[in-house]
N, C-alpha and C positions, 0 to 999 in steps of 0.2 A: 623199783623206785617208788616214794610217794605217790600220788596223786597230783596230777599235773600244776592244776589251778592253786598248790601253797610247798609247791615242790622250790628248793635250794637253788640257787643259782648255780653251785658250784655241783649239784646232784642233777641238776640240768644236762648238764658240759660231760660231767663224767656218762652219765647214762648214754649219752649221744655219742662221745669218744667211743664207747665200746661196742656200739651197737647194737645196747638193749632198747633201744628206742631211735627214729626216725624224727631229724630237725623238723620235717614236713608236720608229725604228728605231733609232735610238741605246739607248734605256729597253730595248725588246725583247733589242738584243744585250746589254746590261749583263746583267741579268734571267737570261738567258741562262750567262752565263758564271758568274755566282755559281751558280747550279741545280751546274753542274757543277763547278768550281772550288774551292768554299764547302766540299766534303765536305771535301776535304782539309786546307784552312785553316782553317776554324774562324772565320772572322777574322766573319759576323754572327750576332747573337742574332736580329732580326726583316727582314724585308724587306717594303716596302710597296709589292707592284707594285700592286695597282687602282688607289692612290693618284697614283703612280709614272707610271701608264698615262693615268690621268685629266688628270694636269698635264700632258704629253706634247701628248697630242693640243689641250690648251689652247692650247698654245704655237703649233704648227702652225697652228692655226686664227689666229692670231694675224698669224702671217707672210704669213696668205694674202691675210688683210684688211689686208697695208700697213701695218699699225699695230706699233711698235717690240715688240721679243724681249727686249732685253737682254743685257749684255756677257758674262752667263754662259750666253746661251741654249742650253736643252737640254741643258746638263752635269749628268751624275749624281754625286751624292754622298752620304754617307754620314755619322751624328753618333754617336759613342760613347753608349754606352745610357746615361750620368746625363745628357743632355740629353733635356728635357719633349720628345716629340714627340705630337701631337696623336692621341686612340686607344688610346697604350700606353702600360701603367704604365714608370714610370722607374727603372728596375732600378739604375743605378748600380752594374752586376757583382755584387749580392746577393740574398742567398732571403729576405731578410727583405723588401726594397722590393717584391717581384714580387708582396706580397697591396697594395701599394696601388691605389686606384682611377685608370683610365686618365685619362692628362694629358687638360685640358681645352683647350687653349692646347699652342701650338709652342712652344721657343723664340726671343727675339728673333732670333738669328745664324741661326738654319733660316730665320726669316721673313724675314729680308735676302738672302741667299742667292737665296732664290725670287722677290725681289721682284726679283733680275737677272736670271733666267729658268734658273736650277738647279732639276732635281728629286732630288726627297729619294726614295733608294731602299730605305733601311732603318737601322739601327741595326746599333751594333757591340760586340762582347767590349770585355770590360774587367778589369781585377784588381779586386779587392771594393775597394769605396769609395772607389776611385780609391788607396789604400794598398800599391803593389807598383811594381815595377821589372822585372819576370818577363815578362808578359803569360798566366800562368799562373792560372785561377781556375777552384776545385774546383768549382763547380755547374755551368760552363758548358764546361768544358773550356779547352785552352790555347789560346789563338791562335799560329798556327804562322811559322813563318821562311818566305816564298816562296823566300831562297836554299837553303834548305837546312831543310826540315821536319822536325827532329829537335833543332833549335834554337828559342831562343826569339822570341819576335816583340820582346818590349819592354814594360815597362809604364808606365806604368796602361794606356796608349792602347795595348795591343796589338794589337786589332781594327783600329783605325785604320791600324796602319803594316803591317800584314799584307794589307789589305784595298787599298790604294795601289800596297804595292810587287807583290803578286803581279796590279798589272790587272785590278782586282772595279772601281775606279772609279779616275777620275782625279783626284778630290779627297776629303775627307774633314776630320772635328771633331772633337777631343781636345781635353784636358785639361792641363796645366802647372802642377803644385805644385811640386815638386822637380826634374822632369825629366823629364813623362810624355810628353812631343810630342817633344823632344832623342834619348830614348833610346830608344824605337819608330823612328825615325829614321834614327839611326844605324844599329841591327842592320838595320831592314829595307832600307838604301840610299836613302831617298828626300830629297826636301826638308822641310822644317818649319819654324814659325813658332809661337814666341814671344814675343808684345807684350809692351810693356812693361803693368805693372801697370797696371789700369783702363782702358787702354786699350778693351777689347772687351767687350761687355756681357757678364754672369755669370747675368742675371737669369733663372728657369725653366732653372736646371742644378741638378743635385743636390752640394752643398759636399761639402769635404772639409777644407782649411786659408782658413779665409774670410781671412787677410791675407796668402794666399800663389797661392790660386787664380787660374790663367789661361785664359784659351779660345785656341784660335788653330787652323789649316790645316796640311795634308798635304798632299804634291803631288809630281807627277814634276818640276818645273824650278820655278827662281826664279819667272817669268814668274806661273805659277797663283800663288805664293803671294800676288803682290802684286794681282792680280785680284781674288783673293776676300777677303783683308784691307780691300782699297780700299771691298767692296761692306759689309763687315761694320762698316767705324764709324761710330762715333756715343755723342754722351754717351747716357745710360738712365737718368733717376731712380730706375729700378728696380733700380738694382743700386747698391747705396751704397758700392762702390768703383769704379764706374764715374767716371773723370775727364769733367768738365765743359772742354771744350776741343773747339776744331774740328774737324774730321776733316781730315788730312793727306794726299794724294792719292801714295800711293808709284810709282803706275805711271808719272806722268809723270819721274822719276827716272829709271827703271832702266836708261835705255842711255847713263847717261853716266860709266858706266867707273870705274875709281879715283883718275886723275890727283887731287892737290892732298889727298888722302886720307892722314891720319898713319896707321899700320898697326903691329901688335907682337904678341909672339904672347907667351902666359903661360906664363914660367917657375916656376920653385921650386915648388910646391906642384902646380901643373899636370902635372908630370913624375916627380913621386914617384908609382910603382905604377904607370905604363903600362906594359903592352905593346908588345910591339916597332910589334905594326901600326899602334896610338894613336899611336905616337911619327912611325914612319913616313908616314901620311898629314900630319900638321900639318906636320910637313919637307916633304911637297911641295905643300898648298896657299901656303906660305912662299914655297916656289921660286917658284912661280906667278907670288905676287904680290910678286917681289922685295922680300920681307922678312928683314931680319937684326938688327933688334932685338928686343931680348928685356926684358920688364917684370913685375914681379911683385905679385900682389894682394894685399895686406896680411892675414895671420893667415888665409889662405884660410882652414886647418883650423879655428882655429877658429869660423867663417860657416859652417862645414859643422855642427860640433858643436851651432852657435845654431839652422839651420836645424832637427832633430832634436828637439832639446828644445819649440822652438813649434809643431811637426806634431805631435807626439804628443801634447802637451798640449790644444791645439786639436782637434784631432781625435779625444779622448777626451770633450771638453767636449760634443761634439758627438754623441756617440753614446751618449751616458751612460743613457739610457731602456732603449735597446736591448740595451744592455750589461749591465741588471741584468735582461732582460723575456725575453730570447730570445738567450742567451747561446753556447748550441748551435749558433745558424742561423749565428754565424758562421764565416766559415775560419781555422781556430783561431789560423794566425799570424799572421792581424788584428787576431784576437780579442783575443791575448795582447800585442801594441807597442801597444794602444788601452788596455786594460788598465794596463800601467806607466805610461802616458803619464798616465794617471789620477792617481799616486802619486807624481810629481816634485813637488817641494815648491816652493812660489809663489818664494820667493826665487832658487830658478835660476832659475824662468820669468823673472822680475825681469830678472836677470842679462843673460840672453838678447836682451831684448829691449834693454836698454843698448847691448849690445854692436853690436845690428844698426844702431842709429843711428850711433854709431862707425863701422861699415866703411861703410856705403853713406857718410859723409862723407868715408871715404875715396877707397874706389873712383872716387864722382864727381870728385875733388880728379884722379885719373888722366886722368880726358878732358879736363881741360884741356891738355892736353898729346897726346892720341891721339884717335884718330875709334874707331879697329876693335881688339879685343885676338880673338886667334885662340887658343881652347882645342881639347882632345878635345872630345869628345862622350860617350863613354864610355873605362873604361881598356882594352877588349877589343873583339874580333868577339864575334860572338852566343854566347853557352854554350850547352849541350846542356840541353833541357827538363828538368827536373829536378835537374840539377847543384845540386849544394849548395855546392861552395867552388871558390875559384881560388889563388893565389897572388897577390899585393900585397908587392912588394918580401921576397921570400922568404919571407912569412908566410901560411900558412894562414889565407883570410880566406871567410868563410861570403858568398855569393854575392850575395843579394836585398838586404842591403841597402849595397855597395856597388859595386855596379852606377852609382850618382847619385854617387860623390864630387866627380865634374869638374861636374856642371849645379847639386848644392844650392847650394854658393859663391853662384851668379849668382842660384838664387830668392829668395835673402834678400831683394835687394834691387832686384829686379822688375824686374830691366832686359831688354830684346829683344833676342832673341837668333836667328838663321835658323842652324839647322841644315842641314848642306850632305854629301852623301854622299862619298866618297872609293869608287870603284871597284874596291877591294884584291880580288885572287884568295886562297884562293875564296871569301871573304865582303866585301861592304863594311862599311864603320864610319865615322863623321861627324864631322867637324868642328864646333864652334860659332864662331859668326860672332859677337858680343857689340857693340853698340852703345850710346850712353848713352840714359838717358829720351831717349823720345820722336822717337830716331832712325831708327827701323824700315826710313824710308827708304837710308840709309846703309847696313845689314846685308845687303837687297836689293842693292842695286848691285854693292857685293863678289861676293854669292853669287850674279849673274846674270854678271860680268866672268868669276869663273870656271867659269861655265860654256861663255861664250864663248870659253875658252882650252882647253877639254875635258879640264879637269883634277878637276871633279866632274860628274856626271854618276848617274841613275838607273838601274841596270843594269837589265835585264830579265833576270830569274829562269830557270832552268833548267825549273820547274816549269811554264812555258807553253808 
């Protein structure tokens, strides 16, 4: 098999089913390469080898006695620090969480994971309370760009897509409010997955927008994403936006290509403010997938404007304690969008949330007509850590928070979406793959066709 440190998830599992390789020596190289890797990246807050070591040798012994491993056997991975992990307190990227007391309980998606035979190797950076687009967070430092460490990783999930793309593990857990799995994604080159709303259990994560939050996967190819989504559903009464619905099995799907597949890629509001590259790659996953119509989402901007107004409100409602208790501990311009978000007056909120019902009856009124709408992923490659502003249609536009104007559109209204990397020298940048409720399957298939076409793909970083 490959080489450990940019080995498959699913060439993981097989290697280890067969017994060309030992879960132990897998964990050990992982382990391994974060020790030395990690300085540079940034990309874990905690790493849990005893734990690590202990479910290792679990597994082995497992294989030895005959008795089944599991489709993810001996794959390491890794969960953004707002998910409970059993030991450590749940930071969720902040100084304030880190005096709570250590989780008592996993989370459910850690505990699915594992119950397919993944070991959980540690925890990961994150922007403070999941509230960034950067991957940039003053207490714990940045999470860094494997293409290019001077750049930014992505946020909220910057760990995540730092920690994938630069080959710390082959798979990994984030976050999806706005765009935190999309835009770590994108910058870092990898794959990502975005359920649709409720989809994926929420339950023992640390909130941020509770009717916007999403969980989902990081990955080098299609292939792992729908492995570890497959392993991860399930309704959850524990999580009361968890949908009550079957689980839908995506893997049996994904080699059967896009024939009979309607496909369009978003105009008008999609293409205002990109970047040559943004514009670039969507032109040629297009080509790809011989697409040449073009569809446009209704008042995107303002889904974007709705999206904003219920994050910051919700997200204010949510931190409101903290916010009058220990006002200090946070990173100020957290501190300060939780703050106004405080001050918006209930009749926008009103407004807002009108509005969301309107487009998603719009938007979905679109798939009647289409399977796939293909957006950016972001309007740029990665900016330089710290950078403060870009240009946006010749306008000087402050950085952090639009970085998300191509992914908030879609969070509004929960729909799944796989982000797919485009290989551009010398950074990549992603695509969004967009599907309607509950099509996950569908999103997949696209984003594993092209990769059979080798027109996206996970680049492996300079840094290794």
């Amino acid at each position: 098999m490959p080489e450990l440190d940019f080995a498959k998830a699913h060439e993981v599992a097989a290697a280890v089913t067969r017994g060309e390789v030992s879960a132990r020596a897998v964990v050990d190289s992982v382990l391994s390469t974060i020790s030395s890797r990690d300085q540079t990246l940034n990309a874990f807050t905690d790493v849990t080898a005893e734990r690590a070591l202990a479910r290792a040798d679990a597994i082995d012994a497992a294989r030895a006695a005959g008795k089944p491993v599991g489709p993810l056997a001996g794959v390491p991975f890794a969960v953004k620090n707002l998910f409970d992990v059993q030991g450590l307190p749940t930071r969720a990227g902040s100084k304030i969480n880190r005096d709570l007391p250590p989780s008592q309980h996993d989370s459910p998606l850690i505990e699915k994971l594992e119950a397919a035979g993944a070991i959980l190797v540690g925890a990961l950076n994150m922007g403070e309370y999941a509230y960034d687009f950067t991957g940039e967070n003053v207490h714990d430092g940045a999470s860094r760009n494997p293409h290019d460490v001077s750049r930014m990783s992505g946020g909220s999930s910057g760990g995540s897509g730092s920690a994938v793309g630069g080959g710390l593990v082959p798979l990994a857990l984030g976050s999806d409010t706005n765009g935190s799995i999309r835009v770590p994604s994108s910058f870092c080159g990898i794959f990502g997955l975005k359920p649709t709303y409720g989809r994926l259990s929420r339950a023992r994560s640390f909130p941020f927008v509770v009717s916007f939050d999403h969980l989902g996967p990081f990955a080098r190819c299609a292939r792992d994403l729908a492995l570890s989504y497959d392993a991860m559903q399930g309704y959850d009464p524990a999580d009361a936006g968890s949908a009550n619905r079957p689980a839908e099995p995506s893997l049996p799907h994904l080699a059967r290509g896009i024939d009979g597949l309607r496909i369009a890629v978003a105009g008008g509001y999609f293409r205002k403010g990109a970047f040559p590259e943004a514009l670039q790659a969507i032109a040629y996953v297009a080509k790809a997938l011989n697409v040449s119509r073009e569809i446009e989402l209704p008042e995107a901007q303002r889904a974007r404007a709705a999206a904003y107004v219920i994050t910051t409100t919700e997200g204010a409602a949510l931190h409101l304690d903290r916010l009058r208790q220990r006002a200090n501990d946070f990173d100020p311009a957290t501190r300060d969008r939780l703050i106004a978000g405080a001050m918006i007056p209930s009749p926008l909120v009103m407004k807002a949330q009108k509005f969301r019902r309107w487009y998603r009856e719009q938007v979905l009124g679109l798939f009647q007509d289409v399977d796939v709408i293909l957006a950016p992923a972001t309007p740029c490659t990665a900016p330089a850590i710290g950078q403060e502003t870009f240009m946006l249609d010749g306008v000087d536009m402050p950085v952090r928070p639009n970085i998300g104007i191509y992914t908030q559109p879609i969070s509004l209204i929960g729909l799944p979406v796989v982000a797919v990397p485009v290989p551009l020298k010398p950074l990549p940048i992603g695509v969004q793959v967009i599907a309607a409720p509950w099509r996950e399957d569908i999103a997949l298939r696209v984003a594993q066709y092209l990769e059979d076409m080798g027109a996206v793909v996970a680049p492996r970083p300079p840094l290794s």
